[in-house]
C-alpha positions as CSV (number, residue, x, y, z in Angstrom):
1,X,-33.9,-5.9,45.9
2,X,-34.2,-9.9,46.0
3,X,-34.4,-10.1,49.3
4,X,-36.3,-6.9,50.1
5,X,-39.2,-8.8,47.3
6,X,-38.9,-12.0,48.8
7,X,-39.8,-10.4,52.4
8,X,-42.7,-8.5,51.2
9,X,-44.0,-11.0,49.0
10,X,-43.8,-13.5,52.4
11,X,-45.2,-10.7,54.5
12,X,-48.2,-10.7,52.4
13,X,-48.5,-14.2,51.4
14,X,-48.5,-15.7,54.6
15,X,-51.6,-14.2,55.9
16,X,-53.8,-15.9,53.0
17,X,-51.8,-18.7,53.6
18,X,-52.9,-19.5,57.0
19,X,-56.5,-18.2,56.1
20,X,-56.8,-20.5,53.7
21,X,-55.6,-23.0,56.8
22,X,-57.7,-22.0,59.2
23,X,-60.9,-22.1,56.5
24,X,-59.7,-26.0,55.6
25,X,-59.7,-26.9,59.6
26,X,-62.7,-25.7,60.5
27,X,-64.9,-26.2,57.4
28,X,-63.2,-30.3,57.7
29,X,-65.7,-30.4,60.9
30,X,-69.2,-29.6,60.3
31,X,-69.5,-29.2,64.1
32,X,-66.7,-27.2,64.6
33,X,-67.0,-24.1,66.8
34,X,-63.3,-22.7,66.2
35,X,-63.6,-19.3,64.6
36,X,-60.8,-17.9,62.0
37,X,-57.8,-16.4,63.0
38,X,-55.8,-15.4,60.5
39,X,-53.9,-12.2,61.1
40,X,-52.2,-9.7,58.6
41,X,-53.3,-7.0,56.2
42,X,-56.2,-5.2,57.2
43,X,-58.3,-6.6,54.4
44,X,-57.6,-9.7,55.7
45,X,-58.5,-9.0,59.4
46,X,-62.0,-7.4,57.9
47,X,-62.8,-10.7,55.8
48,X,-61.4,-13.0,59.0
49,X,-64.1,-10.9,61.1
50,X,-66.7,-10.7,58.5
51,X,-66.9,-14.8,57.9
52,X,-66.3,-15.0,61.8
53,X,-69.8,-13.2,62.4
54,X,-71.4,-15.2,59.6
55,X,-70.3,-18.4,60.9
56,X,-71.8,-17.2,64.4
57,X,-74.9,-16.3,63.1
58,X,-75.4,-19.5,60.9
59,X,-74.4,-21.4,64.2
60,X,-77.0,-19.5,66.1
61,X,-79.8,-20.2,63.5
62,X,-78.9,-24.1,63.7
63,X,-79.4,-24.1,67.4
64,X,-82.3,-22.8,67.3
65,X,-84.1,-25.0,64.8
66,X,-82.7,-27.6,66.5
67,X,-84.5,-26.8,69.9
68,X,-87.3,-26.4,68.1
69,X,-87.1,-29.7,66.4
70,X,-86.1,-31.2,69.7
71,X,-89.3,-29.2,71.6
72,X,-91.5,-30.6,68.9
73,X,-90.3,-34.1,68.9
74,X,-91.2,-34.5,72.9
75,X,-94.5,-32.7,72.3
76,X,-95.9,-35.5,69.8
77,X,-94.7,-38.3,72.7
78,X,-97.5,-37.4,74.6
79,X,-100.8,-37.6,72.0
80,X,-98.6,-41.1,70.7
81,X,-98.5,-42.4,73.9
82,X,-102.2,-41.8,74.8
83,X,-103.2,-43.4,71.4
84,X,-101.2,-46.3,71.9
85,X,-103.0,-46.7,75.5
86,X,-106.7,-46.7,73.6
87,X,-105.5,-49.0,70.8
88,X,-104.4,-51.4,73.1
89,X,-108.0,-51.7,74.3
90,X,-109.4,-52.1,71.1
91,X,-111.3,-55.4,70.7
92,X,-110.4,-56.2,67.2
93,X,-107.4,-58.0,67.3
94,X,-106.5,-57.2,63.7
95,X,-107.0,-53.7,63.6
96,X,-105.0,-53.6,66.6
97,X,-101.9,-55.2,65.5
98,X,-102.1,-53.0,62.6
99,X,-102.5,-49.9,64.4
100,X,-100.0,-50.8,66.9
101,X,-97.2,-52.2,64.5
102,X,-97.9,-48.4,62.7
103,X,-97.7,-46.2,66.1
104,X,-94.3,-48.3,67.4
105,X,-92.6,-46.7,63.5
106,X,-93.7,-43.4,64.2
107,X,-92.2,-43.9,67.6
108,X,-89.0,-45.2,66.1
109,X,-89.2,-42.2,63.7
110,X,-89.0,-39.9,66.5
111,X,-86.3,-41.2,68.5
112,X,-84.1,-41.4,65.6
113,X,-84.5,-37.8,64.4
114,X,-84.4,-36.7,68.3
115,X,-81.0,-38.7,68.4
116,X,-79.8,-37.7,65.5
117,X,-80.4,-34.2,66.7
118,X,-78.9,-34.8,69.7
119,X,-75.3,-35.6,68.5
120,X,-75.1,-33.3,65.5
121,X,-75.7,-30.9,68.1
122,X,-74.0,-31.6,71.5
123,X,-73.1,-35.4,70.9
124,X,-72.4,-37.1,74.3
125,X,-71.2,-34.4,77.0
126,X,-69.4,-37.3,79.0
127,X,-65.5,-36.7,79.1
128,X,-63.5,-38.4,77.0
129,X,-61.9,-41.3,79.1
130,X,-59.4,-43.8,78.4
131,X,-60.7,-47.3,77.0
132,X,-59.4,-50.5,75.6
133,X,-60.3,-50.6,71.5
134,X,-59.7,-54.5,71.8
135,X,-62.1,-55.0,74.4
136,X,-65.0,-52.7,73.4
137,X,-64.9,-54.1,70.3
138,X,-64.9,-57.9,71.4
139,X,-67.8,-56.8,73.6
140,X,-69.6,-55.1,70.9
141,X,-69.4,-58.5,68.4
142,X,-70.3,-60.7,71.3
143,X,-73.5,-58.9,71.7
144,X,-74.8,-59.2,68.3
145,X,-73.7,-62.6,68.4
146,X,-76.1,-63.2,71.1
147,X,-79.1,-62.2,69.1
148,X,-77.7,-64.2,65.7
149,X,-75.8,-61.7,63.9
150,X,-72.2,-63.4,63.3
151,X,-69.5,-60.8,64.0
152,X,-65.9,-61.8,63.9
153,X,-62.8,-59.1,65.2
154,X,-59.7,-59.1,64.8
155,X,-57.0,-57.0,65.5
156,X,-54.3,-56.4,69.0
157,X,-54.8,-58.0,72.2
158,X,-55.1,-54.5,73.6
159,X,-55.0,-50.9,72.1
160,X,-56.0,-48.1,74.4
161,X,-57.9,-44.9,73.2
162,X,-58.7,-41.2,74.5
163,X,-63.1,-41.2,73.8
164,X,-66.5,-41.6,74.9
165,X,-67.2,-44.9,74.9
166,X,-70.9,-45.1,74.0
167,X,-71.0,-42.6,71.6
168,X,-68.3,-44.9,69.6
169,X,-70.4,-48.0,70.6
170,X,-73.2,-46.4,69.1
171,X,-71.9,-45.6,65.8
172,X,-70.1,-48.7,65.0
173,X,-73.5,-50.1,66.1
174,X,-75.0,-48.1,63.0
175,X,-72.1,-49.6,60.5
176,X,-72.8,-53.2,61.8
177,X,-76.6,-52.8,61.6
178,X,-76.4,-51.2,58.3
179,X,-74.5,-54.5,56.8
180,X,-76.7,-56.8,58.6
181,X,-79.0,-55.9,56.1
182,X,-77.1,-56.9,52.7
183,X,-74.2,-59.3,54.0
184,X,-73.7,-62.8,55.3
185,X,-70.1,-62.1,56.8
186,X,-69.4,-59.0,58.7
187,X,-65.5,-58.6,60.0
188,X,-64.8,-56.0,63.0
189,X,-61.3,-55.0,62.5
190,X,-59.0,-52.4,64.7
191,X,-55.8,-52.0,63.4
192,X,-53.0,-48.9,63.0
193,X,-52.0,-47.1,60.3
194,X,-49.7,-44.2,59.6
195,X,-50.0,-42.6,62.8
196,X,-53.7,-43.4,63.2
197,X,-56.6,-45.8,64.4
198,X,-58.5,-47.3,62.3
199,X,-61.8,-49.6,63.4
200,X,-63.2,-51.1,60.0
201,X,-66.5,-52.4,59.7
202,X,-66.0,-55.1,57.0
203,X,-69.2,-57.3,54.6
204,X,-69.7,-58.9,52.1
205,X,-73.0,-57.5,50.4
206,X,-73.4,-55.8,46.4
207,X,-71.2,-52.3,47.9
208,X,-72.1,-49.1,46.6
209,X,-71.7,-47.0,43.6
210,X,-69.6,-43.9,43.8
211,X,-71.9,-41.3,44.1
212,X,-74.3,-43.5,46.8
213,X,-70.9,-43.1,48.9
214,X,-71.0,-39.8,49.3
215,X,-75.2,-39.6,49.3
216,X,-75.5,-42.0,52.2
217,X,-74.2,-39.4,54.7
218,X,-77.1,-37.0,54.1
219,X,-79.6,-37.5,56.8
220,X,-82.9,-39.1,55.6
221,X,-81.5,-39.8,52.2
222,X,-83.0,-43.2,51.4
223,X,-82.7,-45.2,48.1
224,X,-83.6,-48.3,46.8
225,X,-80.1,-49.4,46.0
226,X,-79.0,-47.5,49.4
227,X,-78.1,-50.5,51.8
228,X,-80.3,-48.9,54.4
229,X,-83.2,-49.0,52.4
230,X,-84.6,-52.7,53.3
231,X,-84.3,-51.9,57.1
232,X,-87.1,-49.6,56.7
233,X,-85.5,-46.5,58.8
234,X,-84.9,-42.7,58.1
235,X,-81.7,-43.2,56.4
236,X,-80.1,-41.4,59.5
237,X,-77.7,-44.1,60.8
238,X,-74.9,-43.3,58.5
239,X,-75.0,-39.6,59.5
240,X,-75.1,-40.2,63.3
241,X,-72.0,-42.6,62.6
242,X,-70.1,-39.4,60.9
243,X,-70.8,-36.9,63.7
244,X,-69.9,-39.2,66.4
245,X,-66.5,-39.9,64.3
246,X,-65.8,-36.0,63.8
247,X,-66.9,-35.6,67.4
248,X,-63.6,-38.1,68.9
249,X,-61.5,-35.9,66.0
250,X,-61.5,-39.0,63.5
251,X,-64.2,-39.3,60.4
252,X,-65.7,-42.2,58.6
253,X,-64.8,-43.0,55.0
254,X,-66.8,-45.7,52.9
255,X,-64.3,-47.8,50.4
256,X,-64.8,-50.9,48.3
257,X,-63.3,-54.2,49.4
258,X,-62.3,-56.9,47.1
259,X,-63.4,-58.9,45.4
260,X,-67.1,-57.6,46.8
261,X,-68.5,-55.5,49.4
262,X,-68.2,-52.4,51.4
263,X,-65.8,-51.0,53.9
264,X,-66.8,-48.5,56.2
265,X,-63.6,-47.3,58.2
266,X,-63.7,-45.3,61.6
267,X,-60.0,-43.2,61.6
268,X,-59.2,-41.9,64.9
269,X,-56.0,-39.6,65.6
270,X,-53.5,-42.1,67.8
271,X,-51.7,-38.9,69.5
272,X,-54.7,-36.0,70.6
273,X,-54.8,-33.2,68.7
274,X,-53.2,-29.9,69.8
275,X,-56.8,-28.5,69.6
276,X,-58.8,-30.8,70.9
277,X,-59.1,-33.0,74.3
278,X,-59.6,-36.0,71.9
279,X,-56.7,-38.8,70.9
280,X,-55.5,-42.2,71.1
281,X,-52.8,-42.8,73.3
């Protein structure tokens, strides 16, 4: 009778059990486009089909607005770039710098939403290819010290990774430009940890409060104690950052660092995942 309990209660208990895995994978990637499925009982099977079709038709209604959104943002190029064209030829040289200044953050306002569209969407169709961590990231901190933003990295001579390149470029971009704007010292660190990749943007400035930590990552969510706030943009960096991360199979985590400042840590999967074509090697 033990064992004949212990079988059933496995036989019914294991179903849930990987539901409740599959519903923890997938819901861990807001991109995801894995659908559940857990197998067993047939009220299991029904519920696995039911949030299967749900999670279609929610996917469905996000691809459209987003070609909408998209469609819209490269209709109002055209009218911008005919008004810049007559202010330009304006004879007021005031009024023209004011109008101008105003018409290049509109501009800037579309090309932000439009990317950030773009890679919470479809993100950067290139292959993943192998690249050198070490290098990238040298490159990246020589660049903005060429335009007088002091980067330092450290970390191995060499560390080679399974991703797209410029997509990772872009978002560690975002982290560095978001400190830029609080800190005096920003670090670039790649290191290893536990079986992972970790690429830390490091500063300096006043950090963040728990709950801005986790408010940050909306997209447009500006505050005046948000650290994007002063740089005058949509509050959208931080949010293109996290889909790029989720896209190579990583994420991005924000911790405190002692005594003062703020952390922002890229973590990237050193072996590829089983289910995806991503990984560090």
């Amino acid at each position: 009778m033990l064992l004949l309990s212990y079988y059933l209660s496995h036989r019914l208990t294991r179903p849930l059990i990987e539901f409740a895995e599959d519903a923890e994978r997938i819901s861990g990637h807001q991109d995801s486009q894995e659908l559940f499925k857990a197998d067993g009982a047939s009220e299991v099977r029904s519920l696995r089909d039911s949030l299967n079709i749900m999670q279609m038709r929610i996917r469905d209604m996000a691809e459209k607005r987003t070609t909408m959104l998209r469609s819209l943002g490269h209709d109002l190029r055209t009218p911008l770039t005919r008004l810049r064209m007559r202010v330009e030829r304006s004879r007021e040289p005031e009024l023209r710098q004011t109008l101008l200044r105003d018409i290049s953050m509109l501009a800037t306002m579309i090309d932000e939403t439009m990317a950030y569209l773009k890679t919470s969407s479809s993100g950067d169709a290139s292959p993943p290819k192998k690249v050198d961590l070490s290098s990238l990231l040298q490159t990246i901190a020589s660049h903005y010290a060429d335009v007088g933003v002091p980067v330092a990295f450290s970390g191995p001579s060499r560390l080679v990774c399974m991703c797209q390149p410029r997509n990772l470029t872009r978002a560690i971009s975002n982290l560095i430009d978001n400190a830029s704007w609080v800190s005096q010292e920003i670090e670039l660190v790649l290191g290893e940890d536990d079986g992972s990749i970790f690429i830390d943007v490091r500063d300096d400035g006043p950090g963040l409060s728990d709950d801005l930590k986790t408010q940050v990552f909306e997209p447009f969510f500006k505050a005046d104690t948000a650290r994007a706030a002063s740089s005058g943009g949509l509050g959208l960096g931080l949010s293109i950052a996290r889909s790029i991360a989720y896209a190579q199979g990583g994420r991005l985590d924000l911790m405190d660092r002692a005594p003062r400042g703020l952390v922002a840590r890229i973590t990237l999967p050193k072996q590829r995942p089983a289910a995806s074509a991503r990984g560090c090697v």
